[in-house]
C-alpha positions as CSV (number, residue, x, y, z in Angstrom):
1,X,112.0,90.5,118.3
2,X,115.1,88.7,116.2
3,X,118.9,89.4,117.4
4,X,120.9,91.7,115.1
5,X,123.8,89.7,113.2
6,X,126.8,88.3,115.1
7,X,129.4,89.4,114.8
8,X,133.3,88.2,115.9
9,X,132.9,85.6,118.3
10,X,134.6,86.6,121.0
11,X,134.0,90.4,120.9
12,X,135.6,93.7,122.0
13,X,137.9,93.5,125.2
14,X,136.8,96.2,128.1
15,X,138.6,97.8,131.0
16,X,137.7,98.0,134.8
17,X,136.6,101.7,135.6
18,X,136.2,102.5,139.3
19,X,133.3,104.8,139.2
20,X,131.3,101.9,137.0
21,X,132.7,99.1,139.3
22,X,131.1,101.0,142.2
23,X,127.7,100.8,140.7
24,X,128.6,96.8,140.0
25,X,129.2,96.0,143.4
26,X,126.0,97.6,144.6
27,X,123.7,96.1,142.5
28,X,125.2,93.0,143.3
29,X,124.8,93.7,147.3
30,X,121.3,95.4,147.2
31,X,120.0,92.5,145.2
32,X,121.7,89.7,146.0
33,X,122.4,88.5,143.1
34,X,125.2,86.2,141.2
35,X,126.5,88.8,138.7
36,X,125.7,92.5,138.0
37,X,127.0,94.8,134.9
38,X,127.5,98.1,133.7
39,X,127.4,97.5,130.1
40,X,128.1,99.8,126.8
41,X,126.9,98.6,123.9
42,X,127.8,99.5,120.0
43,X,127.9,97.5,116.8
44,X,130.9,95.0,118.1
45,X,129.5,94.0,120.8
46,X,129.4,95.0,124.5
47,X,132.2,95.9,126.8
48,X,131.6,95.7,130.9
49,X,133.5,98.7,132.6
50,X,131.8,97.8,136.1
51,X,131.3,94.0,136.8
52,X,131.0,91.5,139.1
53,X,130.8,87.6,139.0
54,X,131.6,86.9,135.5
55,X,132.8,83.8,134.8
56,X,135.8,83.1,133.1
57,X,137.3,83.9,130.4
58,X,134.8,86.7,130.7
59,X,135.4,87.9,134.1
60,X,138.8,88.5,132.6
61,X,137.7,90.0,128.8
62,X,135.4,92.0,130.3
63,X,133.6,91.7,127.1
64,X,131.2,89.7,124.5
65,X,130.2,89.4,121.3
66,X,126.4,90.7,121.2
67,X,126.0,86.5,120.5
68,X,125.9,86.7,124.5
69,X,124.4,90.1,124.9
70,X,120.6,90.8,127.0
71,X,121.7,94.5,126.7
72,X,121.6,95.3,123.3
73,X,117.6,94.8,123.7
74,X,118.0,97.5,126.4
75,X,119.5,99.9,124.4
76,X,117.6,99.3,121.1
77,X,114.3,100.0,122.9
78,X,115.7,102.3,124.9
79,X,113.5,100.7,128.0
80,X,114.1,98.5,130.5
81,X,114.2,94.4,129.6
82,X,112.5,92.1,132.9
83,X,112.9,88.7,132.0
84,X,112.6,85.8,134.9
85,X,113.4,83.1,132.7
86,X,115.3,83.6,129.1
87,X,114.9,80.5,128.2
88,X,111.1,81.0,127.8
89,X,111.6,84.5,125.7
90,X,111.6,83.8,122.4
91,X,114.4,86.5,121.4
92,X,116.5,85.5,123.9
93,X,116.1,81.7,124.4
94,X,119.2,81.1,121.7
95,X,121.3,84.1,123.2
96,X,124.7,82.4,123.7
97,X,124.5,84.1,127.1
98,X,122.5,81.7,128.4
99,X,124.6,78.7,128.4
100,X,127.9,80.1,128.6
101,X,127.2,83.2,131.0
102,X,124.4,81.4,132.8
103,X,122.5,84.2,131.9
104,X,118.4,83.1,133.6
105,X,117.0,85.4,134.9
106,X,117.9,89.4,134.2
107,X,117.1,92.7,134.7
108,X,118.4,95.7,132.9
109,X,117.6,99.4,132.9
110,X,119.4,101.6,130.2
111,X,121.4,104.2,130.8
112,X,121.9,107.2,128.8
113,X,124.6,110.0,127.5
114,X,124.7,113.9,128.0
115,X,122.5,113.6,124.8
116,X,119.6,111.6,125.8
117,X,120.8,108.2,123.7
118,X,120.8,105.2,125.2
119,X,124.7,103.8,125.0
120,X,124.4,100.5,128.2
121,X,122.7,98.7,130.5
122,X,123.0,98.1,134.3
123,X,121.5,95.1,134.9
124,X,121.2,92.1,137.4
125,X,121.7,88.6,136.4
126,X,120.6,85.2,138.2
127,X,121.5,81.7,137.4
128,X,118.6,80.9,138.5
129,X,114.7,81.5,137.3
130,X,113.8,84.7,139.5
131,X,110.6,86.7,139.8
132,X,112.4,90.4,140.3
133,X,110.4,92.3,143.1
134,X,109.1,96.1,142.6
135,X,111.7,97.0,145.8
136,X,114.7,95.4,143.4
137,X,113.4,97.3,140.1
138,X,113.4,100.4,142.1
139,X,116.3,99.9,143.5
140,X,118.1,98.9,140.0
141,X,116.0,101.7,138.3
142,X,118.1,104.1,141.0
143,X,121.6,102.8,140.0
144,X,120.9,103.5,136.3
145,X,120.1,106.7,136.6
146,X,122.5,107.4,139.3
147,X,125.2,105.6,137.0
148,X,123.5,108.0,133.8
149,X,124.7,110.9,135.6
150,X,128.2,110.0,135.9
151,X,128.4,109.0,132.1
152,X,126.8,112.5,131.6
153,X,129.2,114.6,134.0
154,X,131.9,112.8,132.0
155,X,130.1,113.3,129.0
156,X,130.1,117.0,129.4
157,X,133.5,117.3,130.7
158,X,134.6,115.8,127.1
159,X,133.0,118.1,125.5
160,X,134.3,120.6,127.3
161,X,137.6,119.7,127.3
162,X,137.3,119.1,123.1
163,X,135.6,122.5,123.3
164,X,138.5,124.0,124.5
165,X,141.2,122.2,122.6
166,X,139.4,123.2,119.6
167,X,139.2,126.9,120.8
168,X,143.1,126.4,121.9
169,X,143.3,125.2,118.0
170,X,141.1,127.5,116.6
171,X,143.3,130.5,118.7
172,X,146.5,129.1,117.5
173,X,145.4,129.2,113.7
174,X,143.7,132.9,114.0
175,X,147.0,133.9,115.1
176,X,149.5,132.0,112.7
177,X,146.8,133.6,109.8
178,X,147.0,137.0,111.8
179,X,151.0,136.9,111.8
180,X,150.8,136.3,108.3
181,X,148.3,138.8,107.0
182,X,150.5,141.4,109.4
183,X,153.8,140.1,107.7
184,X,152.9,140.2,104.5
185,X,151.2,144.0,104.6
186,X,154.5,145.5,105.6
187,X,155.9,144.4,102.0
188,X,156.6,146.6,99.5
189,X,159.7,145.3,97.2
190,X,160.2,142.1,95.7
191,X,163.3,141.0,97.9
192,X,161.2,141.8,100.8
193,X,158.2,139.6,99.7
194,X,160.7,136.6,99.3
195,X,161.9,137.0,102.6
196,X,158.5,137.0,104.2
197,X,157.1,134.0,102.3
198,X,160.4,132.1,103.3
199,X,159.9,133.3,107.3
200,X,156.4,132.3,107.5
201,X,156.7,129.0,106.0
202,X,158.5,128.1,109.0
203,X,157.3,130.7,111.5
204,X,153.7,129.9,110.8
205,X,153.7,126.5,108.7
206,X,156.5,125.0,110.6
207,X,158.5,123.8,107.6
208,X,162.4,123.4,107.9
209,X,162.8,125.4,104.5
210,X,161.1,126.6,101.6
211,X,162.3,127.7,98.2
212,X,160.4,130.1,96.0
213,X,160.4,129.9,92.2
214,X,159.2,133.0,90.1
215,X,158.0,132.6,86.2
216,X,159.8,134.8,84.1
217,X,160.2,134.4,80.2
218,X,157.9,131.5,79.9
219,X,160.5,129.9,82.1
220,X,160.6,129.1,86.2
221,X,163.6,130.3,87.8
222,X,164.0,129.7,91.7
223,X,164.8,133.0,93.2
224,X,165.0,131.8,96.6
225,X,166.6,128.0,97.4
226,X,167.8,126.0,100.4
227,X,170.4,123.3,100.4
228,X,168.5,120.1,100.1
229,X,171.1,116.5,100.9
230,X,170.7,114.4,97.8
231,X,169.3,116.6,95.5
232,X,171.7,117.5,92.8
233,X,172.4,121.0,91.1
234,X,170.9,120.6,87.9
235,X,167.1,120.3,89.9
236,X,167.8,124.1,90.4
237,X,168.1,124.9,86.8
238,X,165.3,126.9,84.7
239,X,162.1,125.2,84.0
240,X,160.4,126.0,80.8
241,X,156.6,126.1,81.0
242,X,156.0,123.5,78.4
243,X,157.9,121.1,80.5
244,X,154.5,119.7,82.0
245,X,155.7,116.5,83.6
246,X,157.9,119.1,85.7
247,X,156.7,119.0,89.5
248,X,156.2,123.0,89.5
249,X,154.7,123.3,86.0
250,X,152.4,120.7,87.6
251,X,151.6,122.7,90.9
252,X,151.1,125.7,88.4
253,X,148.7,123.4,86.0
254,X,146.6,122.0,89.8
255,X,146.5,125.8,90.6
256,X,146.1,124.8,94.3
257,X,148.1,123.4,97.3
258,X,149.2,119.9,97.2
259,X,150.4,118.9,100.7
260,X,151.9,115.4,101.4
261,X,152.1,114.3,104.7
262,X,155.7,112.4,103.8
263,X,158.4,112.0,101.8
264,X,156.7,108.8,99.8
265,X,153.5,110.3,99.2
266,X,155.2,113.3,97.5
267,X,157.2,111.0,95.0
268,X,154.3,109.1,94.2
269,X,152.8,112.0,92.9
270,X,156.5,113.3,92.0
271,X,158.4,111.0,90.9
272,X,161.3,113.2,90.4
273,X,161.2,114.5,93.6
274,X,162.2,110.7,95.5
275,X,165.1,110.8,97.8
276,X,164.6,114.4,99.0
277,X,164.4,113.9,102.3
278,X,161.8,111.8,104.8
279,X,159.7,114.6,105.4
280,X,156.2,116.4,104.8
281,X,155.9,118.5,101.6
282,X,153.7,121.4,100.4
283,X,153.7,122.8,96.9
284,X,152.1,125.8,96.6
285,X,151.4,127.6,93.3
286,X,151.1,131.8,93.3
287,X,149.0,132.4,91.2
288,X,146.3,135.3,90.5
289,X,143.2,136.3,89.0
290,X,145.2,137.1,85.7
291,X,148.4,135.1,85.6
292,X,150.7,132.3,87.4
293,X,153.4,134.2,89.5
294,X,155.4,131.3,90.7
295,X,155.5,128.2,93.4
296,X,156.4,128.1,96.8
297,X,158.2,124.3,97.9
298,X,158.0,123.9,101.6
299,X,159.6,120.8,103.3
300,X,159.4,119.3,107.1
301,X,162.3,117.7,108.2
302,X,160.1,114.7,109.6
303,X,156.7,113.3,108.2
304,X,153.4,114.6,110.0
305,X,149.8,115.0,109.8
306,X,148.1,117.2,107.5
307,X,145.3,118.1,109.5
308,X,142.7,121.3,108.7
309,X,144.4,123.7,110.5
310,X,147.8,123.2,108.2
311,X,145.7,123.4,104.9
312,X,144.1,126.3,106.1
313,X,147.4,128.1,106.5
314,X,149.3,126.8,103.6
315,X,146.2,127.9,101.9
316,X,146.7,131.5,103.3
317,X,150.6,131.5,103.3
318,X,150.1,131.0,99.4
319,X,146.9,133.5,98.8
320,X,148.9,136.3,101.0
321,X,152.4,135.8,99.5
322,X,150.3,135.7,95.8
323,X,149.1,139.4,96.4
324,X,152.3,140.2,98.0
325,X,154.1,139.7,95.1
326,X,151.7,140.8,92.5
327,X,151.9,144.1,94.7
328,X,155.6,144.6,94.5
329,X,155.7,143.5,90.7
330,X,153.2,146.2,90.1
331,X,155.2,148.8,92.5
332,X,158.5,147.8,90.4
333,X,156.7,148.6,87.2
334,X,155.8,151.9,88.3
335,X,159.2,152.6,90.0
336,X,160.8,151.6,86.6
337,X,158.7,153.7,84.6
338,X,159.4,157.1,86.8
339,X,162.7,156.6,86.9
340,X,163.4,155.8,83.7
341,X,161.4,159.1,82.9
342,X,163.3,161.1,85.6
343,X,166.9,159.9,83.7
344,X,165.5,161.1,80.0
345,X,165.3,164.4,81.4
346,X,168.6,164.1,82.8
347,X,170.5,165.3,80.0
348,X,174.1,164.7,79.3
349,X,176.3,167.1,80.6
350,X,177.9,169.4,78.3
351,X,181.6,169.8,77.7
352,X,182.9,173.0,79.1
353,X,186.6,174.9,78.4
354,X,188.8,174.7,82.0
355,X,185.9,172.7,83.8
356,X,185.7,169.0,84.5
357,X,181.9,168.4,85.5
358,X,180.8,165.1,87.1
359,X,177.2,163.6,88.0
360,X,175.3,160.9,89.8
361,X,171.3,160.7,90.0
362,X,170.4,157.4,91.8
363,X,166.8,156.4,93.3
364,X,165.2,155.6,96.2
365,X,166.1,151.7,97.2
366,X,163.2,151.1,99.1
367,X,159.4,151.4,98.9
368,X,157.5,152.3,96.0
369,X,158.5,156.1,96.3
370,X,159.8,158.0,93.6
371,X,161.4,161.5,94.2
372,X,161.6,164.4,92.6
373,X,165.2,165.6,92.6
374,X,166.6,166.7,89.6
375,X,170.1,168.6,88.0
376,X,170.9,170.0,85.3
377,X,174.4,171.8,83.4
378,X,174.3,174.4,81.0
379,X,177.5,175.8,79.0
380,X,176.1,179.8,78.2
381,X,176.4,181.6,75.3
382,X,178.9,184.1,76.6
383,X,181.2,181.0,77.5
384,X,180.0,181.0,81.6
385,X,178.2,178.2,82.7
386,X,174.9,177.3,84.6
387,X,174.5,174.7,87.1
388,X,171.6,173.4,89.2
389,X,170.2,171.2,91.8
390,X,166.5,170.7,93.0
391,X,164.2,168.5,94.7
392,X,160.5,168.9,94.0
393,X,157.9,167.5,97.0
394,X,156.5,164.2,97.0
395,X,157.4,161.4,96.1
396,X,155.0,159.7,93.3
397,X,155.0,160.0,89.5
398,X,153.1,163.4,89.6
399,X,156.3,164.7,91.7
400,X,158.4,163.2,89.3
401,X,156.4,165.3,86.3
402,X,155.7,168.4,88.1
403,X,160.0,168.0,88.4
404,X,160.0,167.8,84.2
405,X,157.9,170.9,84.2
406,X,160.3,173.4,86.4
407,X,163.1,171.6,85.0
408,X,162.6,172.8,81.8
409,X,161.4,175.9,82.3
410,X,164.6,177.4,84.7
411,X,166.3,175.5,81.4
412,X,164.7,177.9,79.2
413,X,164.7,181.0,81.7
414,X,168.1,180.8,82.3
415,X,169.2,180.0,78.8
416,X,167.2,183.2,77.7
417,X,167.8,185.5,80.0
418,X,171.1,187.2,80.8
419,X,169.6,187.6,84.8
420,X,171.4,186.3,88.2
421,X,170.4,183.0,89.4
422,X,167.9,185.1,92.3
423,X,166.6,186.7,89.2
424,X,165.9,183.4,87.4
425,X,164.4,181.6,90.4
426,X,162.2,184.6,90.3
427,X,161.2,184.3,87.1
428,X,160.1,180.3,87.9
429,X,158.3,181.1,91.0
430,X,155.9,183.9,88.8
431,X,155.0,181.1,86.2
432,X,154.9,178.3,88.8
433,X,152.2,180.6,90.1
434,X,151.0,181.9,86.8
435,X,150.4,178.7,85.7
436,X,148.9,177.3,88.6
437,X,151.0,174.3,88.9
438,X,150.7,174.4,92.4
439,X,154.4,173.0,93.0
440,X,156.3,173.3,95.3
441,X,160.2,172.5,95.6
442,X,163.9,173.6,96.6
443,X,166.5,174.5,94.1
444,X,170.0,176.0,93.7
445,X,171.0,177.7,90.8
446,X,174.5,178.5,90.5
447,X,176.5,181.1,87.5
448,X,180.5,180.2,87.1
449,X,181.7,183.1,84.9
450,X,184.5,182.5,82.7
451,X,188.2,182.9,83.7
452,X,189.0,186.4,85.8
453,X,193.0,186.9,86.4
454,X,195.2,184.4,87.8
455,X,192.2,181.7,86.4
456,X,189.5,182.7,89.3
457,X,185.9,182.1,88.2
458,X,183.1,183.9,90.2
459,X,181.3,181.9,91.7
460,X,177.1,183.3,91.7
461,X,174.4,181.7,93.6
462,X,170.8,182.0,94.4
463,X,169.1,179.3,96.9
464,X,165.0,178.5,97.1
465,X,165.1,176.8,100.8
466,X,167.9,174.4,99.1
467,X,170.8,173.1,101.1
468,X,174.5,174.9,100.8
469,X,177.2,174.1,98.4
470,X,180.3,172.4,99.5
471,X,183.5,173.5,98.0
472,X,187.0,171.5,98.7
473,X,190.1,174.0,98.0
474,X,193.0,172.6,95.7
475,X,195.2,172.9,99.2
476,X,192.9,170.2,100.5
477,X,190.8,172.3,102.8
478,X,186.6,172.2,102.4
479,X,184.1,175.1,103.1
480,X,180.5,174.6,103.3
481,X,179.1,178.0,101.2
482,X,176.7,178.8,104.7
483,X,174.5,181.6,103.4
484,X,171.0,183.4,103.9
485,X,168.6,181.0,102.3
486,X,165.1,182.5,100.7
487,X,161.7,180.1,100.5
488,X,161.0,177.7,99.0
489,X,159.4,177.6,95.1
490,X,155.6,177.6,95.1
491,X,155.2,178.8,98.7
492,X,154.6,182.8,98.6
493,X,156.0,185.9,96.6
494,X,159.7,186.4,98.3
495,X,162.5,188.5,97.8
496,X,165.5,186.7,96.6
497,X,169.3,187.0,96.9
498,X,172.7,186.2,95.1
499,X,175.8,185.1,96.9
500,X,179.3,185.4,95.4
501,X,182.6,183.2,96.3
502,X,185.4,182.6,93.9
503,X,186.7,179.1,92.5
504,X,190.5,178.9,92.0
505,X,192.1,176.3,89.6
506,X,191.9,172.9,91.9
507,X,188.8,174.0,93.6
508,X,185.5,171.5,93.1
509,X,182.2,173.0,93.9
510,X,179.6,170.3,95.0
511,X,175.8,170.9,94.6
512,X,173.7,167.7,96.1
513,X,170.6,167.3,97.0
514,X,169.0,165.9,100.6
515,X,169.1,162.5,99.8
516,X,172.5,162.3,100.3
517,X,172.4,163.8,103.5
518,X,169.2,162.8,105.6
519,X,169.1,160.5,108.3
520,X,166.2,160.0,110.9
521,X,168.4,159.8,114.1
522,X,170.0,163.7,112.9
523,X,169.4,167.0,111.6
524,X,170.0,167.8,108.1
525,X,172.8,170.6,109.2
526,X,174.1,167.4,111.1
527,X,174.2,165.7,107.9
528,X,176.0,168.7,105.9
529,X,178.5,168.6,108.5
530,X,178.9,164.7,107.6
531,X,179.6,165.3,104.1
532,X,181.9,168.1,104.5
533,X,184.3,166.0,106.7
534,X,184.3,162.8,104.4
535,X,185.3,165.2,101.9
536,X,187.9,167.0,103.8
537,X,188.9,162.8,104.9
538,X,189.4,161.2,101.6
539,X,189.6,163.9,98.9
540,X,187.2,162.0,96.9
541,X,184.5,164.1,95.2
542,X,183.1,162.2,92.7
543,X,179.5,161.8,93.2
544,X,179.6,158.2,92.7
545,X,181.8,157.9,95.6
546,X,180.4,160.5,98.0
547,X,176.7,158.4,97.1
548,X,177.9,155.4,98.1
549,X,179.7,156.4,101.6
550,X,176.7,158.1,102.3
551,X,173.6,156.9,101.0
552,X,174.3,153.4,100.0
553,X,172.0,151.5,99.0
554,X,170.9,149.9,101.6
555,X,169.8,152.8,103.3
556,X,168.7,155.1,101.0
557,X,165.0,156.0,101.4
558,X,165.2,159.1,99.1
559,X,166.2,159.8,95.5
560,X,169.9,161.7,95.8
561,X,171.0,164.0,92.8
562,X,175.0,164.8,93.4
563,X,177.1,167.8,90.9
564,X,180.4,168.4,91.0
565,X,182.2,171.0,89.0
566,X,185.8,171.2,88.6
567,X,188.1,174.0,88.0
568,X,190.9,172.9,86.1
569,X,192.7,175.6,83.7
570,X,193.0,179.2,84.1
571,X,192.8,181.6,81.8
């Protein structure tokens, strides 16, 4: 048998470790010999946790090049190595162990890990030629595998212990991707998907700050951005896409994450990006199946490693925000297109002798909802007027057209027909029946006659399960109209009633619908009761006013529709 290659001459340095140094110092009592090991053996050569006469500088190394290693025979063969005389071995006769260990005679049994390899030798050494007895072989066969089971028990306890780091790790990841995913679902608007992405990159990444840039006109334009010391203004600026040297057109053209684990690895791949700070970097490009949406930019304060377990969540933080944002670009779309349909149906209001009209419609802020609420003005042949307010239900595009559909008909009824408004809402219930349009909604229609003596104008109106009119006086004073309200449109055949006030010169009658006056923690009369008394508070009726004290747009979850009619002339 030949000896493997040498390597370093004087070899790894070991350690003393109690438990080994036991089983040293009993093979060197039970035998009686000069020097006893527990020896591990690998590629550099051998270290000797558990020894006992060495000589120097050995004794003191506790280790050797395998130039001066018996054991590495052990451990290749996996079998025990009973030698009484090296020197007459012809694979050990030029061992370096011989003249500078005094390595004569030796036995050495191997020991072996939780996995059955053979990693060492305990083993007995003489100076002397020795013929080892069965009683010592035994005896030295006992140690090894006594010493076999400690290197096991520890063996095992590693891998438990790695066992449960990893399933410490492993927890800690499922739950940064599971705060994520959770994040991320509850999105719904644009803004909203900004401010996630820019909470879980340092909620669940651990980055200090992250800017997001969104692609818009062939161009990237950073909608979200954090102060960053040394980097100058003009780095914020729009980035066209044929700028390819550009570190986000880049990101966009790796379609992928790119994480550095500092500051100098990012400019050498950056150049542009040198002197932004010390720290870790991740670019991550948002991108779909179809198109490039943007790139996240997420920064660590210090450097650090980029192990698995980041990539795997940068790689999630990027595919979640991705459909995120794709999600609320496609709700925005859709929002855009209702409303835009819902304000072409909003005509202009007409121009009427001795009444100043006013009107808001505004939309939902939040969510990808889109109501139904419409209003409409018409100036009557016989010089009265027409006014209404309704709110179909639902709140999705086929709301918003079923609205179009009763708008125009009560248009046409009313225009047509000489009828109170009970009579006309009616008329829209038979054909909403007729016609199987299966709608169902509130509405107010209210007649203003011309001027009566001393400039009064009757005041006539009919209400489908709609909320009451408010009307301030010119003396200052405000009256909610309180009356008997009839069903709903698109419920069940009903009997319906007219209601008669009068409107003096000064006095504003103000038709709204229940956007403006919902609130979760309140009833709607509760909410009537709010507008009345801001009214009667400031004076202001103007529906662009009364929509922004009370359903601003912060907290407006429904579409609000707001009329106000003025009386200003008598006859």
């Amino acid at each position: 048998m030949q000896p493997p290659p040498e390597p370093a001459a004087d070899g790894p340095v070991g350690s003393e470790d109690p438990a080994y140094q036991r089983f040293a110092r009993l093979a060197h009592a039970l035998l009686g010999v000069p020097v006893s090991l527990v020896s591990f053996v690998d590629a550099s050569g051998q270290v000797f946790p558990g020894m006992v006469g060495l000589p120097e500088p050995w004794a003191t190394r506790r280790g050797t090049a395998l130039s001066h290693s018996f054991c590495q025979y052990v451990v290749r063969a996996d079998e025990p190595l009973v030698v009484s005389d090296a020197r007459t071995v012809d694979f050990l006769q030029d061992n370096l162990a011989i003249p500078d260990l005094g390595a004569i005679a030796y036995a050495g049994y191997p020991l072996h890990d939780a996995r059955g390899r053979a990693v060492g030798s305990l083993c007995a050494i003489d100076s002397e030629p020795r013929t080892w007895t069965d009683d010592e072989l035994a005896t030295l066969a006992d140690l090894a595998a006594a010493c076999t089971s400690e290197i096991q028990v520890r063996g095992e306890r590693t891998r438990s212990l790695e066992a449960e780091r990893l399933a410490r790790r492993s927890s800690r990841l499922n739950r940064d991707l599971l705060i994520v995913a959770e994040a991320f679902a509850e999105t719904r608007t644009l803004p909203e998907a900004l401010d996630t992405l820019q909470r879980m990159a340092t909620t669940a990444l651990g980055g200090s700050r992250c800017a997001v840039a969104l692609i818009e006109d062939r161009s990237i334009t950073w909608a979200r951005r954090s102060p960053v010391p040394g980097l100058a203004e003009v780095a914020w600026r729009d980035i066209p896409l044929t700028e390819t040297t550009n570190a986000t057109v880049r990101t966009l053209q790796a379609g992928r994450p790119l994480l550095f684990a500092d500051g100098d690895e990012l400019a050498e791949m950056f150049p542009e990006l040198r002197g932004t700070g010390p720290g870790a970097a991740a670019m991550l490009p948002l991108v779909t199946a179809a198109a490039p949406l943007g790139v996240a930019v997420v920064r660590w304060q210090l450097p650090r490693e980029i192990d698995d377990a980041t990539r795997t969540v940068a790689r999630q933080l990027a595919a979640y925000a991705t459909l995120a944002l794709e999600r609320a670009l496609l709700l925005q779309d859709r929002r855009d297109v209702a409303h835009q349909l819902q304000a072409a149906m909003l005509t202009e209001l007409p121009t009427i002798d001795g009444v100043q009209l006013d009107a808001a419609y505004v939309p939902a802020s939040r969510g990808e909802e889109v109501g139904g609420d419409w209003y409409d003005a018409l100036a009557l042949a016989d010089g009265s007027s027409a006014f209404v307010v309704g709110d179909v239900t639902g709140h999705d595009m086929e709301s918003a057209a079923r609205m179009g559909q009763l708008r125009a008909m009560l248009r046409g009824f009313t225009w047509t027909f000489r009828e109170p408004p009970s009579r006309v809402l009616t008329r829209l219930d038979e054909a909403n029946r007729g016609l199987r349009l299966g709608t169902t909604a509130t509405a107010l229609v209210c007649h203003v006659s011309t001027p009566r003596r001393n400039g009064r104008r009757e005041l006539l109106w009919s209400s489908a399960g709609h909320l009451p009119p408010v009307v301030r006086r010119a003396d200052g004073s405000v009256e909610t109209l309180h009356r008997r309200g009839d069903m709903l449109l698109g419920i069940a055949p009903a009997d319906r009633h007219d209601h008669r006030a009068w409107l003096r010169p000064g006095d504003t009658l103000v038709l709204y619908t229940d956007g403006l006056v919902e609130r979760r923690d309140e009833t709607v009369l509760d909410g009537v009761e709010r507008l009345r008394a801001l009214i009667a508070a400031t004076g202001d009726t103007s529906p662009a006013a009364l929509v922004a004290a009370l359903a601003p747009d912060d907290a407006r979850r429904d579409d609000v529709a707001v009329v106000t009619v003025t009386v200003t002339v008598g006859d």
